[in-house]
C-alpha positions in Angstrom: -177.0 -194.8 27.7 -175.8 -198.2 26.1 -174.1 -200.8 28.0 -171.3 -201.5 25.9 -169.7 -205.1 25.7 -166.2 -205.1 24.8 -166.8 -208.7 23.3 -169.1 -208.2 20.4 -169.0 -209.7 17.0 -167.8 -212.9 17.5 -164.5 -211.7 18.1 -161.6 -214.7 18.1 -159.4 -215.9 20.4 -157.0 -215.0 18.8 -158.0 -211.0 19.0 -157.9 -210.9 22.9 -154.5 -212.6 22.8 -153.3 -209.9 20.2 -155.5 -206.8 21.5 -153.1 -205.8 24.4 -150.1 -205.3 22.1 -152.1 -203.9 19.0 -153.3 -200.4 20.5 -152.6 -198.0 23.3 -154.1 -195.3 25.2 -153.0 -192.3 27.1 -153.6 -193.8 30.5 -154.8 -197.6 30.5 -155.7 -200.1 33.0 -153.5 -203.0 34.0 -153.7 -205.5 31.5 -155.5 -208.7 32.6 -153.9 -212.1 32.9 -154.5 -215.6 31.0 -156.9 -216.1 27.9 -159.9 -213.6 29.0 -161.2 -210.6 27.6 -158.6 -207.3 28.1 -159.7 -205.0 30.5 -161.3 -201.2 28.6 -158.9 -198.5 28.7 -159.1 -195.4 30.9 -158.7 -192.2 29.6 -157.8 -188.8 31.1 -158.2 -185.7 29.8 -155.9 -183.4 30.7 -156.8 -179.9 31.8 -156.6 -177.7 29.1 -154.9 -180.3 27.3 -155.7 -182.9 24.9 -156.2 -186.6 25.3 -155.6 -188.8 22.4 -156.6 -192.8 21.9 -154.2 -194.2 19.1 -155.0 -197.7 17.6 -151.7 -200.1 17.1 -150.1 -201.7 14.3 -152.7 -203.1 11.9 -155.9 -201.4 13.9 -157.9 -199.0 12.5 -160.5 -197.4 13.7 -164.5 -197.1 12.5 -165.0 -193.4 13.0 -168.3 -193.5 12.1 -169.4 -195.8 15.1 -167.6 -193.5 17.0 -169.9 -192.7 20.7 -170.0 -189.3 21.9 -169.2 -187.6 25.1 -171.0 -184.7 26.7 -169.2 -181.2 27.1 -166.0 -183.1 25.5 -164.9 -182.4 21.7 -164.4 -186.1 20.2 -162.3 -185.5 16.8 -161.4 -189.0 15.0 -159.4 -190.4 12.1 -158.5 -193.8 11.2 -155.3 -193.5 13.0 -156.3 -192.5 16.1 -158.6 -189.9 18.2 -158.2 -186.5 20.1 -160.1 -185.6 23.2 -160.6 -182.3 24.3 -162.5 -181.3 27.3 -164.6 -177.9 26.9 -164.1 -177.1 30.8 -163.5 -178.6 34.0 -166.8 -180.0 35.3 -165.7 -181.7 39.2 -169.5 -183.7 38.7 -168.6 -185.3 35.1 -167.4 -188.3 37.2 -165.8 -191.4 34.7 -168.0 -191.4 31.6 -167.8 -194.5 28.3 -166.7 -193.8 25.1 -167.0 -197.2 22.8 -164.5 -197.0 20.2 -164.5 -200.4 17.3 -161.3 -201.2 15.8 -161.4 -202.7 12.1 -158.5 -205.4 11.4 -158.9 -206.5 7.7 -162.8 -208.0 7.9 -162.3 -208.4 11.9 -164.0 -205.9 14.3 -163.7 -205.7 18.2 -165.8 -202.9 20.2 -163.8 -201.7 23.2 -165.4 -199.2 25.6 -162.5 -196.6 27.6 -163.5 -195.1 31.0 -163.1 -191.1 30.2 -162.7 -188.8 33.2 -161.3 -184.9 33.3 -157.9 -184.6 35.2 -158.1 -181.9 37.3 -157.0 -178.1 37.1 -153.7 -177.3 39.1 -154.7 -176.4 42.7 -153.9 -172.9 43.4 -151.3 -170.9 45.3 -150.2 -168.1 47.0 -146.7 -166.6 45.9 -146.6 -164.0 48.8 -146.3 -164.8 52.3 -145.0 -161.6 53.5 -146.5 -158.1 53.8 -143.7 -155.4 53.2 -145.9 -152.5 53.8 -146.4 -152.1 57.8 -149.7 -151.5 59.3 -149.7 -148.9 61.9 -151.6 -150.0 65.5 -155.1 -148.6 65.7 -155.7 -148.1 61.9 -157.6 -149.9 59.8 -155.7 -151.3 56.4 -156.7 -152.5 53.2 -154.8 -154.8 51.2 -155.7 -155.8 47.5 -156.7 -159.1 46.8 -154.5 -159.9 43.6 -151.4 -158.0 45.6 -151.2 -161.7 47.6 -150.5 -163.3 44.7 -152.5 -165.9 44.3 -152.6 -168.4 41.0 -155.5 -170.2 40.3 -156.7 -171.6 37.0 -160.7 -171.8 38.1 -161.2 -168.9 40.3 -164.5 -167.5 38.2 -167.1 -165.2 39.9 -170.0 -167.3 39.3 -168.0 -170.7 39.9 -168.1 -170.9 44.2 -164.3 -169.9 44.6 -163.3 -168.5 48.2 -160.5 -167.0 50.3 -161.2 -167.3 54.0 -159.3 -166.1 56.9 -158.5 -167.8 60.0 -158.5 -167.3 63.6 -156.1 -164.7 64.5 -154.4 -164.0 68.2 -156.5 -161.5 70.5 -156.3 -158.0 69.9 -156.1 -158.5 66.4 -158.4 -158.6 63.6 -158.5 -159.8 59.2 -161.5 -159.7 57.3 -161.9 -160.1 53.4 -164.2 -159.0 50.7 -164.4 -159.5 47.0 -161.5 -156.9 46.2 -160.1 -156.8 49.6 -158.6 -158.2 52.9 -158.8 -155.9 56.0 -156.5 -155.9 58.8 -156.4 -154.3 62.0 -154.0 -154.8 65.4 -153.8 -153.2 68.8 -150.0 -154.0 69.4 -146.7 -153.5 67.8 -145.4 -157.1 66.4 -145.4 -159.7 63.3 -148.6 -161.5 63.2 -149.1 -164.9 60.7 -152.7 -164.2 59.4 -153.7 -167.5 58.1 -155.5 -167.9 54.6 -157.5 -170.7 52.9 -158.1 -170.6 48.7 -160.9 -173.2 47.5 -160.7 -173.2 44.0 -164.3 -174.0 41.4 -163.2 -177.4 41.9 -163.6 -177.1 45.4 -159.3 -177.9 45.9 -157.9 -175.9 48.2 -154.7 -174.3 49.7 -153.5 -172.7 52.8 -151.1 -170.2 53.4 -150.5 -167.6 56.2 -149.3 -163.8 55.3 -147.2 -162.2 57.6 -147.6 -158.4 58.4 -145.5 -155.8 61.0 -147.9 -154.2 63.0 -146.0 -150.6 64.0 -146.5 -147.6 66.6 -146.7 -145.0 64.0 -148.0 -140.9 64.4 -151.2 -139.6 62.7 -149.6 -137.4 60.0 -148.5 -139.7 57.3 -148.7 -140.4 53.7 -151.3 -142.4 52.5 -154.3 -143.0 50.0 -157.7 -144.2 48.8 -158.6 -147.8 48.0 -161.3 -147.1 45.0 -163.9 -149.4 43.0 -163.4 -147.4 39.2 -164.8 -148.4 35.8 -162.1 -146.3 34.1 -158.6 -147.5 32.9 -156.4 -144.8 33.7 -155.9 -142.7 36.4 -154.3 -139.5 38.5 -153.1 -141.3 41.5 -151.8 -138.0 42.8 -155.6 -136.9 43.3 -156.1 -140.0 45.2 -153.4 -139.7 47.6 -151.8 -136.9 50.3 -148.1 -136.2 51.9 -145.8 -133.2 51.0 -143.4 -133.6 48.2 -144.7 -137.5 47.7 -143.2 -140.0 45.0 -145.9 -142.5 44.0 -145.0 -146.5 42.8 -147.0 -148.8 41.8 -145.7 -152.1 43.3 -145.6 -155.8 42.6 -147.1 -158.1 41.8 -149.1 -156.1 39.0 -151.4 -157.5 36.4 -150.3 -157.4 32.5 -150.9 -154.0 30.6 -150.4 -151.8 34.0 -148.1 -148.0 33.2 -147.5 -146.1 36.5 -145.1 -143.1 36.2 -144.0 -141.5 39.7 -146.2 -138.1 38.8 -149.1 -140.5 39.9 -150.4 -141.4 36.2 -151.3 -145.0 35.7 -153.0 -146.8 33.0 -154.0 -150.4 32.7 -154.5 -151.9 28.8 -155.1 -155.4 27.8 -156.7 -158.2 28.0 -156.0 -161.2 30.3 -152.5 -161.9 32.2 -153.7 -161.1 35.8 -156.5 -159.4 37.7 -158.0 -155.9 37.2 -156.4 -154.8 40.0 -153.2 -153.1 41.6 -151.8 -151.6 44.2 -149.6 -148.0 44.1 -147.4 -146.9 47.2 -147.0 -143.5 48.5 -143.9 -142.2 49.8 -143.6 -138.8 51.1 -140.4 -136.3 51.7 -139.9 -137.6 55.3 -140.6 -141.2 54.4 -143.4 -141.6 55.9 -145.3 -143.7 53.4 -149.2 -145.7 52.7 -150.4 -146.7 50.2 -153.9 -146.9 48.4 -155.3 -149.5 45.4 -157.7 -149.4 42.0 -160.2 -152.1 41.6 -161.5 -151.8 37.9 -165.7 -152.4 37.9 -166.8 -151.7 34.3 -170.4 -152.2 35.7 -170.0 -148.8 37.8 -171.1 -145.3 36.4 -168.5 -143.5 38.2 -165.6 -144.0 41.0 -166.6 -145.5 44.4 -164.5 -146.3 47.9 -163.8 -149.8 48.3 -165.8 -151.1 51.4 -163.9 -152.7 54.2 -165.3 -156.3 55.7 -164.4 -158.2 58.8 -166.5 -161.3 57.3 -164.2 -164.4 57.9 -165.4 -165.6 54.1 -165.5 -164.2 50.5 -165.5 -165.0 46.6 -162.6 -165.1 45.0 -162.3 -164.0 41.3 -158.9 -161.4 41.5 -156.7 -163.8 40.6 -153.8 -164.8 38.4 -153.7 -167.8 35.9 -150.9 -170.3 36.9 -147.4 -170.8 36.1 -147.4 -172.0 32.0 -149.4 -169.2 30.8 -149.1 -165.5 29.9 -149.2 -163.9 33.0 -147.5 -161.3 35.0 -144.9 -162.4 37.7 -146.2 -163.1 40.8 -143.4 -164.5 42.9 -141.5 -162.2 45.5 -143.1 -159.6 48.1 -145.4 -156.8 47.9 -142.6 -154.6 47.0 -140.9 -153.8 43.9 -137.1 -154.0 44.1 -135.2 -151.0 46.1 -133.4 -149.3 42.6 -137.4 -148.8 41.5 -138.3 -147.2 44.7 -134.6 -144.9 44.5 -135.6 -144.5 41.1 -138.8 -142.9 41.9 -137.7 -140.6 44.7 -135.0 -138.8 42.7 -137.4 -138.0 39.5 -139.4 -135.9 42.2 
């Protein structure tokens, strides 16, 4: 690559005096003191964003001794140019883009320092359980029902969840499309979470769940893998006279009606996942989950794992952009839920 020399030309004097007020930049170095050379300009492109170079009063600039960037979109005019970043690379490091400024027949070449900003770390917008798991059983909890935002989360791009070390007699494993929990005593118990994102940032978080004594005849349902896009919950789940919800958060395009039919449409907005509740006649109540797998030929159970690390793709895309809501608990609000049980 060249080795570009901000002083080329035979620039004057009476340039580097006049440079520092005669253009700007979207993020710039601290301008140097007395009568040397001005320092180059560093540029950062903003994620998903554009950065822009724009010349000042009586600069133009040469467009076609413009340099290039790799994986970044360089569009110029006279008046000024636009960066925009094709992705977020965490290896594209701080890379030189020479840029010469025409002033009547005078020319200066100034090289800016262009590095990617980085993509919004992500988060977890629940931090409580509100569906109890019952001492002895083994329970499965979606993925995308946590609520977690992330704007790089990609299957092939090395994002993880991992679980911490819980108190004895208690046990939380994750998978792909699941995290697994499992206690041998009644109580609230913090299960602590860690997201690492493609750019390798990360967040913690704990959920809280209510272990509970509970009997063995109960409500409750299956957690499946489908490649369909609508459903008969009712055929998935058992308890007499049973209302079924489908709770929050949910991804965009998701229909549930309380007969058990769901239906999930549409294209982006949140994960292809979601999680539906079970409430039967005496209250007892479970619930069960539908993970969509296009690759599959047909439905299959979603496999439990006690493994303390797993990819993370089921995931929602941050605060900004169309997406469903994420914030609150597991649950829907209580008028949905008295809703549901009186259209039985």
């Amino acid at each position: 690559m060249r080795s570009y020399q901000p002083w080329r030309r035979g620039a004057s004097a009476l340039l580097a005096l006049a440079l520092p007020a005669a253009f700007g930049v979207l993020t710039a170095a601290d301008e140097g003191e007395g009568d040397g050379p001005p320092p180059n300009g560093a540029v950062e492109i903003p994620f998903q964003e554009t950065g822009d170079i724009r010349p000042g009063e009586g600069w133009l600039i040469d467009c076609g001794r413009l340099g290039e960037l790799d994986g970044v979109t360089v569009a110029c005019e006279p008046d000024g140019i636009s960066l925009t970043a094709e992705g977020y690379d965490p290896d594209w490091g701080e890379r030189p883009l020479a840029v010469e400024l025409v002033s009547a027949s005078a020319r200066l070449e100034v090289t800016y320092s262009v590095r990617l900003g980085p993509p919004p770390a992500p988060e977890m917008a629940v931090d409580r359980l509100d569906l109890p798991v019952r001492v002895g059983e083994q329970a499965m909890v979606p993925l995308s029902a946590l609520g977690i935002t992330c704007a790089v989360c990609s299957e092939e791009g090395g994002a993880t969840i991992e679980v911490g070390t819980l108190p004895p007699g208690f046990a939380a494993g994750v998978s792909a499309t699941h995290l697994s929990l499992r206690g041998s005593a009644a109580g609230d118990v913090a299960i602590p979470l860690r997201v690492t994102d493609d750019a390798g940032q990360q967040t913690t978080a704990e959920l809280t769940v209510s272990f509970v004594e509970g009997g063995v005849d109960r409500a409750s349902a299956l957690h499946i893998v489908s490649p369909a896009s609508e459903w008969d919950l009712a055929s998935l789940s058992w308890g007499e006279d049973r209302v079924i919800l489908c709770t929050g958060p949910q991804p965009d395009g998701l229909t549930c009606e309380p007969d058990g039919a769901a239906e999930l449409s549409g294209d982006g907005g949140g994960p292809a996942q979601f999680l539906f509740r079970v409430i039967a006649a005496d209250g007892e109540d479970g619930w069960g989950s539908i993970t969509v797998d296009e690759s599959l030929e047909g439905d299959e159970p979603a496999a439990p794992s006690w493994a303390d690390e797993a990819p993370l793709h089921l995931v929602y895309p941050p605060a900004g952009e169309d997406s469903a809501d994420v914030s609150g608990s597991l649950l829907g609000p209580l008028s949905l839920l008295l809703e549901g049980m009186s259209g039985r």
